[in-house]
N, C-alpha and C positions, 0 to 999 in steps of 0.2 A: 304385579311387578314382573318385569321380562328377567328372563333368567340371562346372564350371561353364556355367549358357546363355550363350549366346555373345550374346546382347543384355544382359546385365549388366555391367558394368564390374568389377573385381575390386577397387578400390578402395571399390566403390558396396555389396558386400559386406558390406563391414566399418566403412562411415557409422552414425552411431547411429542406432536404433532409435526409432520414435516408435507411441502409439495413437494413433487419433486419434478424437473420440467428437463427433454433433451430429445434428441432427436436421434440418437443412436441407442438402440432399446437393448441392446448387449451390456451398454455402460450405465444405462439406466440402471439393470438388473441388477451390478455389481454394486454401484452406488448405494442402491435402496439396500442389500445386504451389509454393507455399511454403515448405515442410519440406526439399522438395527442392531447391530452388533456396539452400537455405541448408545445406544438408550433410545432412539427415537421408534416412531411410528409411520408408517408409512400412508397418506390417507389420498396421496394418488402420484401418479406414476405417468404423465404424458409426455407428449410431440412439446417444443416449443411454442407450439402456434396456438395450443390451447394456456397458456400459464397466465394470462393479462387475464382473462376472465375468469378463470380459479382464483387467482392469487387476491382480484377485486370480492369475492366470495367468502372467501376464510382469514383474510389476514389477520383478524385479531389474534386466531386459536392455535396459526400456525406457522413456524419459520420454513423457509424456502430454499432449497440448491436448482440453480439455473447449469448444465454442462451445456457452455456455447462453443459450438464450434465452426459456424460459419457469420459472417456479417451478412447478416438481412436487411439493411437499408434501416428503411426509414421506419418498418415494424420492432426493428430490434434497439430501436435509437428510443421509441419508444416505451418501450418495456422497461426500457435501464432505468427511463427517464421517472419513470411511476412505482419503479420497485425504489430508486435512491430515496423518494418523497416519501412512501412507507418504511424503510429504516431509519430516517430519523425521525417521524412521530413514535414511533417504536420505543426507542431510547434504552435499546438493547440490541444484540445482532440476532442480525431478523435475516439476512439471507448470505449465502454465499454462491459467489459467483465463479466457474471454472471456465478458465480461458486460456486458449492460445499465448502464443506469444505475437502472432501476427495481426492480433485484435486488441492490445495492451492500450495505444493509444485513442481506440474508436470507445470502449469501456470506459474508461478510467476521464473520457471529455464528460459521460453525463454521470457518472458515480462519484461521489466526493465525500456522501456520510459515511461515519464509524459505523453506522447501523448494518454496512451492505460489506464483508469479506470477499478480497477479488485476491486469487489463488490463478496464477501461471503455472500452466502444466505441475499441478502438485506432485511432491513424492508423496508416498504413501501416511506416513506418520504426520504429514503436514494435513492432508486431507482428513484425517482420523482428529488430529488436536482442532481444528477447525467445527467438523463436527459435535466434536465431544461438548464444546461450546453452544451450537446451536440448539444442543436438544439436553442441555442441563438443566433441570427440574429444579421450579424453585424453592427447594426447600436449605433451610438453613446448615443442617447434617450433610448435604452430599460434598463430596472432596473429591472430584473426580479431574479427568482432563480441561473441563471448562474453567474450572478456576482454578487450573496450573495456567491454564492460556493468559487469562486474565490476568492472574499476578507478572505473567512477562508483559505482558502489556503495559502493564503499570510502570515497570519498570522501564522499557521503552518511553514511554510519557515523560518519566521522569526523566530521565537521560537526555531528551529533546529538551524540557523546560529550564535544566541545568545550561546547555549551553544557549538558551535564547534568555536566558535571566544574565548570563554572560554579556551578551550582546547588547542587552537592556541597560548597561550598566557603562556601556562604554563614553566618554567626556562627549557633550557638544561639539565642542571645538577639532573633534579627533580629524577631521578632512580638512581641517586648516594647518594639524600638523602633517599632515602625510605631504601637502600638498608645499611645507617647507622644509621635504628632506632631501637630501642631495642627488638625489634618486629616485623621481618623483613616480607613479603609478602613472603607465600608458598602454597603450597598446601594442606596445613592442614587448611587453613586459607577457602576452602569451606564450611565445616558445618557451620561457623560464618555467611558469604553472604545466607545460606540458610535460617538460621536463621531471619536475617533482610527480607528477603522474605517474611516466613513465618505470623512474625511479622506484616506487609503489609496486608496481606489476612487475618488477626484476625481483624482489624478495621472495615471488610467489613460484619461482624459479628455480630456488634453493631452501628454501622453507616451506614447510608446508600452511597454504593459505590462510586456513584458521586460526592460527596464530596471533595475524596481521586486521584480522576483519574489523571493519573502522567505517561501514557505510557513509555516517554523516560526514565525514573529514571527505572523501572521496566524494560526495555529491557536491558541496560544498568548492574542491577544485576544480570537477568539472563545469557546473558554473561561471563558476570566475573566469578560467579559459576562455571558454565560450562568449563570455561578457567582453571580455579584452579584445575575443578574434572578432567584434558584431555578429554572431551566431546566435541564433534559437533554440531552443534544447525540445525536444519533445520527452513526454515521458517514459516512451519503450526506450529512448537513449539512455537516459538517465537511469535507467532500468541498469543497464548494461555497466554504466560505469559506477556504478557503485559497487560491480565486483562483490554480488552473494547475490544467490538467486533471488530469481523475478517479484517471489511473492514479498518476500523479508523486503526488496527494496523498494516496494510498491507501499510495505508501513512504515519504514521509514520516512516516504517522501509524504505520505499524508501526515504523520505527527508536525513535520519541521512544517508544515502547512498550516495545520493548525494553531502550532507555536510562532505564526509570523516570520519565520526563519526564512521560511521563500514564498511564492506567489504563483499562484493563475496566471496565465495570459490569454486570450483565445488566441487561436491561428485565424489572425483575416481573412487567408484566404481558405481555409478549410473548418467550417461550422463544426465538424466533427471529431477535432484536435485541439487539445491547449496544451501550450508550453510552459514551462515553469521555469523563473527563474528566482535571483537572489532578491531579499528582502531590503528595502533602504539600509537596516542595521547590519543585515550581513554583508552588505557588499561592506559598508564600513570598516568590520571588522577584519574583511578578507584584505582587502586595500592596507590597513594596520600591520596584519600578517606579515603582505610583500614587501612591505618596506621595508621590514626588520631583517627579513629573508634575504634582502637583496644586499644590503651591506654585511651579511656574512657570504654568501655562496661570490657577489662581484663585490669586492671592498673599493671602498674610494681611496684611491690613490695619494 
């Protein structure tokens, strides 16, 4: 029998497994004390350019942090594209991925599983609860970060399926009455939605923000905007107008995605960008909205 080293812990053994892939080996160092300081193990430590063939090596044993910080074409298009395909056989979160914000929309065209956490400039405790997930041990006793994450998530889940159960629930005929109100839904009707926008971000002015945080309502307006002005939304946009940072509204916009709430679209003219927009039921519902909206803020005479 091989004895274990005697500077290893026997516990530390059997911590999950992490790669860890980046090209700036200062943040490497930081990160991987991280891992550790959160339960994991460290079982390598590379350049980006080595992570496709590690990561095809070990995947079953081991979850994965990518820190990208530049776009490499067509090498990093594929890396996204084989690490998304291993997060959901996964069927657990198998990697996270740390990115700019000037990479939001090159990411986010080929990542789309819950399997794969994509993290905009993390603050610290974001990058920590993310980990704490990655590298929770399965056992039934631990109670750690991972399943604080989790149960927000859940809850997030829930909160999306409330309002697309909402949505789901709205008459047939509801665009034959919007469509006989005095005040019918067009496209002049976008300065009004920006309006209400606007209105939104004046609170933030004399209140403090967190108060008011409403992601889905706010993605949801900018949308409809958008839809009204003939506009395309990209996701680094939508990022923005959802008003909380990058990462919160990066699971936001996958839940209401998965909830049917909004939609894919590719960018025709750029393979490496999809836009999202509203779902047949949400425009519905938002269209329901302005109608009701409009004969209180312009009354009919």
């Amino acid at each position: 029998m091989n004895a274990l080293p005697a500077d290893i812990p026997y516990h530390r053994l059997l911590s999950p497994a992490v790669l860890l892939f980046g090209d700036d080996a200062g943040r490497r160092l930081a990160l991987a004390e991280r891992v550790t300081q959160g339960g994991g193990r460290i079982v390598a430590n590379a350049p980006l350019a080595d992570a496709l063939a590690r990561i095809d090596r070990q995947v079953a044993t081991a979850g994965v942090i990518l820190d990208i910080a530049r776009d490499d074409g067509a090498a990093l298009d594929l890396l996204l594209a084989r690490l998304d395909a291993m997060g959901e056989a996964a069927g657990r979160l198998f990697a996270i991925l740390i990115v700019p914000p000037d990479l939001i929309d090159v990411v986010t065209a080929r990542v789309t599983g819950t399997g794969t956490r994509i993290l905009i400039d993390p603050r610290p405790e974001e990058l920590d609860t993310a980990i704490a997930e990655l590298t929770e041990p399965p056992s039934p006793w631990v109670e750690e970060g991972g399943a604080a994450s989790k149960r927000r998530l859940a809850e997030l889940s829930e909160e999306v399926g409330r309002i697309a159960r909402m949505l789901a629930s709205m008459s047939a005929d509801e665009a034959e009455r919007i469509a006989a109100e005095p005040r019918p839904i067009s496209s002049s009707d976008g300065p009004l939605v920006r309006a209400f926008i606007r209105l939104r971000r004046l609170r933030g002015q004399h209140f403090m923000p967190e108060l008011f945080a409403d992601p889905a309502w706010d993605i949801l307006l900018d949308l409809t905007a958008a839809r009204l002005e003939g506009r395309m939304v990209a996701v680094s946009s939508l990022c923005i107008a959802a008003a909380v940072p990058a990462t919160t509204a990066l699971r936001w916009i996958t839940q209401m995605t998965e909830q049917a709430i909004l939609v894919r679209k590719p960018d025709p003219r750029d393979g490496r960008r999809v836009f999202i927009g509203l779902s047949e039921q949400a425009t519905a519902g938002m269209d329901a909205y302005l109608a009701s909206a409009k004969a209180v803020v312009v009354p009919v005479g």
